[in-house]
N, C-alpha and C positions, 0 to 999 in steps of 0.2 A: 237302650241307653247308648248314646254316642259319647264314652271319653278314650282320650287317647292320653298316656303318658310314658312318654320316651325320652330315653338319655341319647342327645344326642350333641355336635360340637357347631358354633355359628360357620357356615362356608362362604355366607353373601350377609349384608346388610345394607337395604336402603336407605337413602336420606330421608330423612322425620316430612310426612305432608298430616295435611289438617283434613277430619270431615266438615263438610257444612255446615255440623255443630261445632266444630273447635274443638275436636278429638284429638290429638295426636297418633297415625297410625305408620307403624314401620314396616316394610316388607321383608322376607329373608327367606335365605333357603339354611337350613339346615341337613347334617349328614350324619345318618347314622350306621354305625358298623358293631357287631356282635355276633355270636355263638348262639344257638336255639337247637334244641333238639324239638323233632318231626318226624311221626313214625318211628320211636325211637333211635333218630340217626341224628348226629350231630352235621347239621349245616349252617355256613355261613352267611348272615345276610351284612347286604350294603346297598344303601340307599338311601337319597337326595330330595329333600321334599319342602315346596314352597310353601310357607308359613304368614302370617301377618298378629300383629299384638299390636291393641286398641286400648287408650285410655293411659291410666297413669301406668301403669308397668311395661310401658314404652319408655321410660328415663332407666329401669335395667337393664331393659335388653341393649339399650344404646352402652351401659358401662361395659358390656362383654365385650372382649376383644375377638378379632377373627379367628377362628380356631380355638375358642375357648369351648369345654364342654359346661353342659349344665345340663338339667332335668327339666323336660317341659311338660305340662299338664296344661288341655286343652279340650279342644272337638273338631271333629273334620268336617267341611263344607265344600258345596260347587263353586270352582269359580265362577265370576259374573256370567262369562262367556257359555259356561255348561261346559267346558273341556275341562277337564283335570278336577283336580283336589286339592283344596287347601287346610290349611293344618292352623286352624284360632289358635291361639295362645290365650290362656286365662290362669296360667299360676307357674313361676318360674324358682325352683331349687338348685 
């Protein structure tokens, strides 16, 4: 199963572009900072991860301000290129 759901705060957002069908999709990076324990040790993560959200729940992501947190629920995918990772958005709290 591929979901990822993370709390995390907007640190980037693109300008609204269209797919070939007339999607609406935004781009962004998002930042997350928390506590986790690991081998029972408490460590700190923080980390920066590019994101995209297709379809009508591209009109919330546009109301969040920068710096605003929220709850994303999603799945992760390759970029086009095969470098990296990206973070679909498919459900926003």
């Amino acid at each position: 199963m591929n979901q990822l759901v993370l709390s995390a705060q907007l640190l980037e957002r693109g300008a609204v572009r269209y797919t070939p069908a007339g999607l609406p999709v935004i781009d962004m990076c998002l930042k997350h900072e928390s506590q986790v324990q690991e081998a029972g040790t408490p460590r700190k993560v923080s980390m920066e991860l590019k994101a995209v959200v297709i379809g009508g729940l591209s009109q919330r992501v546009s109301a969040l301000g920068i710096g605003e947190s929220a709850c994303f629920t999603g799945f992760l995918a390759a970029q086009r290129n095969g470098r990296g990772t990206v973070f679909h958005i498919t459900a926003l709290d």
